[in-house]
TORKOL-4160 file (C-alpha; in steps of 0.2 Angstrom, whole numbers, padded with zeros to 4 digits, m for minus):
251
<pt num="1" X="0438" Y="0347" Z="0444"/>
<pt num="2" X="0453" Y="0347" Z="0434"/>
<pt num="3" X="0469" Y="0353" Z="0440"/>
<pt num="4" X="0478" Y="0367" Z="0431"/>
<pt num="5" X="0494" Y="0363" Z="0435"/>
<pt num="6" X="0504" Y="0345" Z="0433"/>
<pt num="7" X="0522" Y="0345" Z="0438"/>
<pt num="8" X="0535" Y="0332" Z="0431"/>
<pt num="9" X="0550" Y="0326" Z="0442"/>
<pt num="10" X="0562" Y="0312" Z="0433"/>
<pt num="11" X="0568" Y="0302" Z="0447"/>
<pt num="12" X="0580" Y="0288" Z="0450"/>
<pt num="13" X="0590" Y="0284" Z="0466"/>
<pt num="14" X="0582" Y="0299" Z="0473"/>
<pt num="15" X="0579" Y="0293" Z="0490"/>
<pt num="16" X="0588" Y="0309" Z="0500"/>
<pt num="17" X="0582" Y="0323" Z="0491"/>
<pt num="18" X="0566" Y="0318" Z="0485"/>
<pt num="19" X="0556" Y="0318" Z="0503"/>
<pt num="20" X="0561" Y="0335" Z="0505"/>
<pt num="21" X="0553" Y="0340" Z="0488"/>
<pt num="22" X="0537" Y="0330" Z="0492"/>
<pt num="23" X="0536" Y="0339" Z="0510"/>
<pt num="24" X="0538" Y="0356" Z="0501"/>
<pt num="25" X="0525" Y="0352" Z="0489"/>
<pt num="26" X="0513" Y="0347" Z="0502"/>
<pt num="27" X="0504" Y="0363" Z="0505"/>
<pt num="28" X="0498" Y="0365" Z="0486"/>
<pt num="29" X="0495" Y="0345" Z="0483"/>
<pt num="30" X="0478" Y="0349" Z="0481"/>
<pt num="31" X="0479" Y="0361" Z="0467"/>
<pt num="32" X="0493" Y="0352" Z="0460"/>
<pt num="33" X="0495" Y="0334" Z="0448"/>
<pt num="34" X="0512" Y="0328" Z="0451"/>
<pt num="35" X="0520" Y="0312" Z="0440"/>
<pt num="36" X="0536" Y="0306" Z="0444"/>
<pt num="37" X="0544" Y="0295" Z="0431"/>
<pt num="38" X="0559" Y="0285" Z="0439"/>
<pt num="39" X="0571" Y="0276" Z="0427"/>
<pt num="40" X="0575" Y="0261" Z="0436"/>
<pt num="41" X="0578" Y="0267" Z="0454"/>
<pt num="42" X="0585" Y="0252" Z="0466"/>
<pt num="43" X="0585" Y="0262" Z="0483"/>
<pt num="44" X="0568" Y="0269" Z="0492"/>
<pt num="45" X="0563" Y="0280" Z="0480"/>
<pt num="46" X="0546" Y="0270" Z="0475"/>
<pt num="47" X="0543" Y="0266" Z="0492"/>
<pt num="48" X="0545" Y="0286" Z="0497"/>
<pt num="49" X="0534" Y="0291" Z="0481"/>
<pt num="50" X="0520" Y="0279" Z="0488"/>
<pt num="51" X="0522" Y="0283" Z="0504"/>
<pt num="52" X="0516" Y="0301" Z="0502"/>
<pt num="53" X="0502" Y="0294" Z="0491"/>
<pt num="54" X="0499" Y="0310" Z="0480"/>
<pt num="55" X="0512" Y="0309" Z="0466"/>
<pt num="56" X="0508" Y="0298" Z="0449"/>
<pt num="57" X="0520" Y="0285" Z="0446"/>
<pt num="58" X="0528" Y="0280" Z="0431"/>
<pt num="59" X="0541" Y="0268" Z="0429"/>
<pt num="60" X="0553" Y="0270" Z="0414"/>
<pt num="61" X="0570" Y="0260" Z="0416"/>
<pt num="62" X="0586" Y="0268" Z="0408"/>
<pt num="63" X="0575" Y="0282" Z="0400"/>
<pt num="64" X="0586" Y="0300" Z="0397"/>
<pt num="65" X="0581" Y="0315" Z="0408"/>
<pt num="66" X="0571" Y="0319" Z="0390"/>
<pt num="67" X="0562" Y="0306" Z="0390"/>
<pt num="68" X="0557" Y="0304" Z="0406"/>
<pt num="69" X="0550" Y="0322" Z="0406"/>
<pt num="70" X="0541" Y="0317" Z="0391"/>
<pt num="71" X="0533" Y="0301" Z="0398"/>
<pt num="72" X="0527" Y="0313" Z="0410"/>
<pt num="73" X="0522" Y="0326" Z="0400"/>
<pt num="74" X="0510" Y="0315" Z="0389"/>
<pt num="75" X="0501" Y="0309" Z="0405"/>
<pt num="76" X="0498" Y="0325" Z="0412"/>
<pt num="77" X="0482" Y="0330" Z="0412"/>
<pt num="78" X="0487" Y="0348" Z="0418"/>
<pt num="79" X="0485" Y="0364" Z="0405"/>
<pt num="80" X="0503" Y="0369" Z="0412"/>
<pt num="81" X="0517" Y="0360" Z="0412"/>
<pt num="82" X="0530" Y="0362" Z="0426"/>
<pt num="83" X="0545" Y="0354" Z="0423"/>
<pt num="84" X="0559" Y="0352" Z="0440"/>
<pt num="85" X="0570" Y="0339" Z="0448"/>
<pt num="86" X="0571" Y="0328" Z="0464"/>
<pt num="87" X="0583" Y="0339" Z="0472"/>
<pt num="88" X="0573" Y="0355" Z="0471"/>
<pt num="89" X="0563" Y="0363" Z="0486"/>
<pt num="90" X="0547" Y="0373" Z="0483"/>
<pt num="91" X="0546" Y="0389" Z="0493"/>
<pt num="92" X="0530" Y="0398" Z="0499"/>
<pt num="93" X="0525" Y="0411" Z="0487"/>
<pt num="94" X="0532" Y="0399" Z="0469"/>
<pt num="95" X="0515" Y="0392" Z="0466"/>
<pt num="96" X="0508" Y="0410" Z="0467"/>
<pt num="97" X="0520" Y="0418" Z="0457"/>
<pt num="98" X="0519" Y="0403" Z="0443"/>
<pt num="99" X="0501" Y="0406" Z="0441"/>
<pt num="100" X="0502" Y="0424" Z="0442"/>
<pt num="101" X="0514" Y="0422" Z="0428"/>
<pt num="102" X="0503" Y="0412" Z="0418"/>
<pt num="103" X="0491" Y="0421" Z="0416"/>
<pt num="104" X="0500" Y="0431" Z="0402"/>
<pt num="105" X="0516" Y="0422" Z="0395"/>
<pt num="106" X="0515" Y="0402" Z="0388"/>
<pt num="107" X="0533" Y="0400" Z="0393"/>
<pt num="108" X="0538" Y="0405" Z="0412"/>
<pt num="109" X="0556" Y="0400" Z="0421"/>
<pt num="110" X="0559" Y="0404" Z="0440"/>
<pt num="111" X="0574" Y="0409" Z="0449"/>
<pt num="112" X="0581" Y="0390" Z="0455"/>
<pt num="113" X="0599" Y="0395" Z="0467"/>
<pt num="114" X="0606" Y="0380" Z="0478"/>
<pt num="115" X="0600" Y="0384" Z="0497"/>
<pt num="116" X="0617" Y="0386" Z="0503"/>
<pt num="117" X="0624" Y="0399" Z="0490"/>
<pt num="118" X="0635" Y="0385" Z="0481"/>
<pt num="119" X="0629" Y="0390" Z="0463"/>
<pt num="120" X="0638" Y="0384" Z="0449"/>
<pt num="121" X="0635" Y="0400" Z="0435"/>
<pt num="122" X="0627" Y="0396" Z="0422"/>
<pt num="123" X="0634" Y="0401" Z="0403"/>
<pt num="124" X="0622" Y="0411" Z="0395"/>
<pt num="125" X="0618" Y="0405" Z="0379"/>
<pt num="126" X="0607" Y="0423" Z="0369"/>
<pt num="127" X="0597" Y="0417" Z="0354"/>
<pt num="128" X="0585" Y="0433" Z="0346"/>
<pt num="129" X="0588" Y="0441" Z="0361"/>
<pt num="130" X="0584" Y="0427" Z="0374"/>
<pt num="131" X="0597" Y="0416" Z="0386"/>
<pt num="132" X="0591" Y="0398" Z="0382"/>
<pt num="133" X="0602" Y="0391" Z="0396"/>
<pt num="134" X="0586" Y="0392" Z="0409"/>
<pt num="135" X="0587" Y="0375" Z="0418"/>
<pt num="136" X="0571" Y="0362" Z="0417"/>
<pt num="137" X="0571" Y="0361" Z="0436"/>
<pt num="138" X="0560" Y="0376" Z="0437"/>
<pt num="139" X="0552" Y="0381" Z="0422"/>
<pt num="140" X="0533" Y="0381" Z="0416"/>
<pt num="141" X="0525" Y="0379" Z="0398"/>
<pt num="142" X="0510" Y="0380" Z="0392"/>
<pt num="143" X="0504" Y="0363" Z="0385"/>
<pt num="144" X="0501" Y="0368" Z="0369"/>
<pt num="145" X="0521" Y="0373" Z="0367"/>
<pt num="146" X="0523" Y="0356" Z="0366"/>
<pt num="147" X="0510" Y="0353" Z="0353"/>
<pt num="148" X="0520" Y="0365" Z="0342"/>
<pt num="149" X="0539" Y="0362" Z="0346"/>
<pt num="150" X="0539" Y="0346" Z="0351"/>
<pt num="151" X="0544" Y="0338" Z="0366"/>
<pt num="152" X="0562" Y="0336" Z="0373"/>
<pt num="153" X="0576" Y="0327" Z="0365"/>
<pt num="154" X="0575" Y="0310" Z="0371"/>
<pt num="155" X="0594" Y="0306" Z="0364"/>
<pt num="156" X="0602" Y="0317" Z="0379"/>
<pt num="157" X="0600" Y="0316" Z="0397"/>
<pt num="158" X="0610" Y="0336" Z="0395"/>
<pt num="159" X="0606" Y="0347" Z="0389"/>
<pt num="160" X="0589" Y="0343" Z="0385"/>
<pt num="161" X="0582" Y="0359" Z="0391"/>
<pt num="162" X="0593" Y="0371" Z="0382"/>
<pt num="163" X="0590" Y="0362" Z="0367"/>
<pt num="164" X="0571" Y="0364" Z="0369"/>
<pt num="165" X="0572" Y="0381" Z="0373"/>
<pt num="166" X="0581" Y="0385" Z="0360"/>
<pt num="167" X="0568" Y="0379" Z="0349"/>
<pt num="168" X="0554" Y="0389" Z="0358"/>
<pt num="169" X="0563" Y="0403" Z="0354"/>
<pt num="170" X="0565" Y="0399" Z="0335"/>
<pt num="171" X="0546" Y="0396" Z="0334"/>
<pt num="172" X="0543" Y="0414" Z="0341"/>
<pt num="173" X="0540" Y="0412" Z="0359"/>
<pt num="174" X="0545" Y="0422" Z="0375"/>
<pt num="175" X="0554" Y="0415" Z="0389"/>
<pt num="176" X="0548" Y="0427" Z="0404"/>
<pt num="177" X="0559" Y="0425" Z="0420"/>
<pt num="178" X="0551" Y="0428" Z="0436"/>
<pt num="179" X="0562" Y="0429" Z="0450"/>
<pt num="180" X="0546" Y="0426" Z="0463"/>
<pt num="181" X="0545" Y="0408" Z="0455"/>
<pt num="182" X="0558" Y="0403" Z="0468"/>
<pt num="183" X="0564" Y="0386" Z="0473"/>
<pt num="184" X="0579" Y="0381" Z="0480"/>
<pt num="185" X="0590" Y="0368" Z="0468"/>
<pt num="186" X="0604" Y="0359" Z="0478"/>
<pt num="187" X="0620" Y="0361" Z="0469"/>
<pt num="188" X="0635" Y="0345" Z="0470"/>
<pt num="189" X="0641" Y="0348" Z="0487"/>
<pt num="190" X="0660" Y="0347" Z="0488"/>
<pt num="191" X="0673" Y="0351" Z="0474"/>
<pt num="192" X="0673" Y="0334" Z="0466"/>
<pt num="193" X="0653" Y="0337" Z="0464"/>
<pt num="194" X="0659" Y="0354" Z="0457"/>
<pt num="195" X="0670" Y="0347" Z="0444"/>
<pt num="196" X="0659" Y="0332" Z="0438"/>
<pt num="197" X="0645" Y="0345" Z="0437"/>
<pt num="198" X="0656" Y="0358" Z="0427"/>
<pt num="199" X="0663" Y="0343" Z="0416"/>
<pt num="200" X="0645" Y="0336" Z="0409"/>
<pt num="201" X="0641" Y="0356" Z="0408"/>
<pt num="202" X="0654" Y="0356" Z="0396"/>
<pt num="203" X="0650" Y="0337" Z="0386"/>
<pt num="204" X="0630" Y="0345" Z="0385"/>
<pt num="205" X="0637" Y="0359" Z="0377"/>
<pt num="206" X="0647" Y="0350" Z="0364"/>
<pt num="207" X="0631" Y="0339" Z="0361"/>
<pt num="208" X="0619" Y="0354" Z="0359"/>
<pt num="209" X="0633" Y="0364" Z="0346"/>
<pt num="210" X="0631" Y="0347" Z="0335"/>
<pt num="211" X="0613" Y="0348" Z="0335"/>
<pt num="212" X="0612" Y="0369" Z="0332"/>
<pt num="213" X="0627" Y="0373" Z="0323"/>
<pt num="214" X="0620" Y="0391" Z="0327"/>
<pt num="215" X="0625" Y="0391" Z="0346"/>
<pt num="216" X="0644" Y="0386" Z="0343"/>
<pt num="217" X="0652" Y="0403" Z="0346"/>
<pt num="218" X="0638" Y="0410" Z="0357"/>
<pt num="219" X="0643" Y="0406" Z="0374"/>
<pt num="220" X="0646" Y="0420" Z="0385"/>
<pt num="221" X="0657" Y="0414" Z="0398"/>
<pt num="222" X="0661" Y="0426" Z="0414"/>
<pt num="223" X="0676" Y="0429" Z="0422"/>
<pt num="224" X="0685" Y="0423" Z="0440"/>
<pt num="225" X="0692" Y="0410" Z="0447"/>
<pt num="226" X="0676" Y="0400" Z="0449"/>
<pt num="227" X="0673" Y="0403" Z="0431"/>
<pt num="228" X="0691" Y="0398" Z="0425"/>
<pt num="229" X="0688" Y="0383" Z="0434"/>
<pt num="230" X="0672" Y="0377" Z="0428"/>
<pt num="231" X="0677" Y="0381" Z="0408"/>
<pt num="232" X="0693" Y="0371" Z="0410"/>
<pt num="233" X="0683" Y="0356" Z="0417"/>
<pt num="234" X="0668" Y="0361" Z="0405"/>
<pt num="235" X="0683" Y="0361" Z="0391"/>
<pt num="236" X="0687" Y="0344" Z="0396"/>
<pt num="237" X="0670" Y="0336" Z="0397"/>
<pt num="238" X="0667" Y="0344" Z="0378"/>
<pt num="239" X="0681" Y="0336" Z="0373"/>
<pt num="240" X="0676" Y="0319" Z="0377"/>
<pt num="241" X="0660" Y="0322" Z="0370"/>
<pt num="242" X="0669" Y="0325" Z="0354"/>
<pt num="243" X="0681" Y="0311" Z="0355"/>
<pt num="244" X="0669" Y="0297" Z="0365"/>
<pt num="245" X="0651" Y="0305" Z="0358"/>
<pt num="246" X="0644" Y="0302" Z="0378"/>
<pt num="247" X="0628" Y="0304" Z="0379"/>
<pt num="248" X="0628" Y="0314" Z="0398"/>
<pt num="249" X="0626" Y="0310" Z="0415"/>
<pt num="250" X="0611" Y="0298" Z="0419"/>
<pt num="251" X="0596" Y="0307" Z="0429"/>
């Protein structure tokens, strides 16, 4: 019988997070195809994938997070298309929820916060009507999306998912958040993690205005501390992208 669901996970040098993922996706493995493209990993993270048997491996060295997703995506044999990361823990109830949602929307994204409350605010990017700024570590297409938009931009390991979404919007589609479509998504852990995050935050933004000259003054940035914090390194890292044209963070 064919499954309905495939789930893609980029990997590479995943080995601590990604046994909690696998152990979380244990109790739906059945009703689930998972592929995990790694890019070149050189800890355990073949050996763990194998080791729990399930997940479809594909091995992709020095691929984007774009193009890994899309290795993955082309393979997939599933009529939904789940995209997440290594550091992502299903909860009960996601699977449900996804499915549930499914049923009536071609594009689905779930509420992803860090498990201890370290959340790093996202910047709301509003096109038509719709935040494009929904993260690729929990959100669901239809595959024929895909066959009409495109696949992710394989140029960028960030911020490949924006930049999609932004184009799924353009072609008319509905991006339907449902908050029951819960995972937990572990944030950088300490305040260096913090500012490295913030600062590759801010080169994907300066990538994505270069490609959509549409989203340069649509940010909508909050206010407080946290926030001042994270646009000043954000400001940084999208001055470098200007000035050294980085291409991001590997995955």
């Amino acid at each position: 019988m064919k499954k309905k669901v495939s789930i893609i996970v980029p990997t590479l040098n995943s080995e601590d997070d990604l046994p909690k993922l696998l152990d979380s996706l244990e109790p739906i493995k059945d009703k689930i195809e998972l592929i995990a493209v790694d890019s070149g990993s050189t800890d355990k993270t073949i050996g763990i994938l194998k080791q729990y048997k399930y997940p479809k491996v594909i091995t992709a060295p020095d691929s984007s997070k774009g193009k890994a997703r899309n290795i993955g995506i082309k393979k997939a044999a599933g009529d939904i298309i789940v995209n997440t990361d290594s550091d992502c823990i299903i909860l009960p109830g996601w699977y449900e929820a996804l499915t549930d949602s499914m049923q009536y929307a071609d594009i689905v994204a779930g509420n992803s916060p860090d498990p201890n409350g370290k959340n790093l605010p996202r910047v709301p990017i509003v096109i038509d009507g719709q935040d494009i700024t929904y993260p690729a570590c929990n959100i669901a297409h239809k595959k024929e999306v895909f066959d009409k938009i495109g696949y992710f931009d394989e140029t960028q390991n960030l911020p490949e998912d924006c930049e999609l979404n932004y184009r799924a919007v353009k072609a008319g589609y509905t991006i339907h958040y449902n908050p029951k479509m819960k995972l937990y998504h572990n944030q950088r852990r300490n305040a260096i993690g913090f500012a490295r995050q913030a600062f590759w935050n801010g080169e994907a933004r300066w990538e994505l205005n270069k490609m959509h000259n549409e989203l340069k003054n649509l940010h909508q940035h909050g206010v407080g501390i946290k926030n001042l914090l994270r646009l000043g390194f954000g400001f940084l890292g999208y001055t470098i992208g200007r000035l050294y044209k980085r291409k991001g963070e590997k995955i």
